[in-house]
N, C-alpha and C positions, 0 to 999 in steps of 0.2 A: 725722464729725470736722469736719474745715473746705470748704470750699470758693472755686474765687479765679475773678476774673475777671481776666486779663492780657490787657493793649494799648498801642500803643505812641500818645500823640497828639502833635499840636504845639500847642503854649497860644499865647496868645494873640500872644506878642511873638516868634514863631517861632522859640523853642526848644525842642527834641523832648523831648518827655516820656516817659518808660517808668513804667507805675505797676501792680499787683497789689494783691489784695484777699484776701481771708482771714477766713471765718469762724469762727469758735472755738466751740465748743458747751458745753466744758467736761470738765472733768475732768483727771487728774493729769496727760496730755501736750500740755495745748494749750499751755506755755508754751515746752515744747521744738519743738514743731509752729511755731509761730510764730519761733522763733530759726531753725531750719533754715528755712523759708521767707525770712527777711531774707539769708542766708546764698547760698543759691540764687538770688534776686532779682540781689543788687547783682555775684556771680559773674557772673551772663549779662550785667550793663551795662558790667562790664568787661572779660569775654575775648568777647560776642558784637556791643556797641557801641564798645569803647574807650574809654567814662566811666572816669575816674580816679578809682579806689575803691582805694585802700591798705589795707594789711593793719588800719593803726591806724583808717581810717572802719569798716571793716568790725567791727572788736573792738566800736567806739563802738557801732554801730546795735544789737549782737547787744543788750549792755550796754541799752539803751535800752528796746531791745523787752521784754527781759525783765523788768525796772522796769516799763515802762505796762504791759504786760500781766498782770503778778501783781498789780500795782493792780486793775487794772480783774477780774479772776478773784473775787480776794478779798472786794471793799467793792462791785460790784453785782450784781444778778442776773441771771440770763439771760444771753445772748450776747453776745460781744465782736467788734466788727469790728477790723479791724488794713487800714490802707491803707499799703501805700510807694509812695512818686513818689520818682522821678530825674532831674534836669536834669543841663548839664554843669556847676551850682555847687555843687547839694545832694540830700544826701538829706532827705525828708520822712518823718517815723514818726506815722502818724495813728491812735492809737486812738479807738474809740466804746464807750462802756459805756451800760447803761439807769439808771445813777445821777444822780441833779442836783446831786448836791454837788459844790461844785467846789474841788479840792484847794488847799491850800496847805502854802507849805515850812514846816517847824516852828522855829523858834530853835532855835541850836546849843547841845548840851547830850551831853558827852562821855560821861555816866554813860547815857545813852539808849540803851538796846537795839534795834536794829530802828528803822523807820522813816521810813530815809533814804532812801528811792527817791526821792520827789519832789527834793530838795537833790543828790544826785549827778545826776539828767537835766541840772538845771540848770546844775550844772556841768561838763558835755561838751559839752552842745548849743551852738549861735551861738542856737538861741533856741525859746523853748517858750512854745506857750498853750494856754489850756485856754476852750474857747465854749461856753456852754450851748444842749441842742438842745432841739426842740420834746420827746422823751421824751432823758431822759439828758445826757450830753455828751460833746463831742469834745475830747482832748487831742492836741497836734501840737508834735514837736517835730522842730524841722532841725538836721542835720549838716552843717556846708561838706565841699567835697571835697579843700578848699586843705588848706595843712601847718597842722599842730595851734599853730605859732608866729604864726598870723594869726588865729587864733579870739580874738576879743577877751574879756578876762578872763582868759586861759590862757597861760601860760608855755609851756615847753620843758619836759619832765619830765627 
């Protein structure tokens, strides 16, 4: 199934990092394997470091993961990596797929069935991109830790 490396570093501007890794192989539970893995992650940076991970980051990230991840299941082949990092501003949701296309949001179009994963990340995240890698690419989107009323673009629901 997957496999993760967990550690905890300090980057460069000496704020501690906590980051996990997760490989995905495939098949019908890696998306649920990877939601319970974000789940478990941002748990332990909350009740084992004190990172302020709210019930609402935590819904987001699940929300997130499971978007990049049935992207990247779906439209490339092979393995999926799934990285998260945590500071004390954000969380990070890094997938890698073996694909080189690189996604974009579609115009909105109400009668469209399907195909909003790209347009809802972007609408949760403070900010998402997408890098092409030597094979495939990397998609990376951040969560603030702050209240959902400082995420720019986003109201108060």
């Amino acid at each position: 199934m997957g496999s993760d490396a967990g550690r905890n570093d300090t980057a460069g501007s000496g704020c501690r990092v906590m980051q996990t890794a997760l490989a995905l192989e495939g098949g019908g539970t890696s998306i649920a394997e990877a939601r319970h893995r974000a789940t478990e992650f941002l748990s332990e940076a909350q009740e084992g470091h004190g990172l302020p991970v709210s019930q609402q980051v935590l819904e987001l990230a699940q929300l997130v993961v499971s978007e990049l991840v049935t992207n990247a299941r779906k439209y490339a082949p092979g393995p999926v990596l799934m990285e998260l990092r945590i500071t004390a501003q954000a969380v990070d949701i890094v997938v890698w797929d073996s694909d080189p296309t690189i996604p974009a949001a579609r115009a909105a179009d109400p009668g469209r069935i399907g195909q909003h994963g790209l347009e809802i990340v972007q609408a949760v995240t403070e900010n998402l991109s997408v890098d092409p890698e030597p094979v495939g690419k990397r998609v990376t989107a951040r969560i603030a830790l702050r209240e959902e009323t400082d995420v720019p673009g986003r109201g108060p629901r």
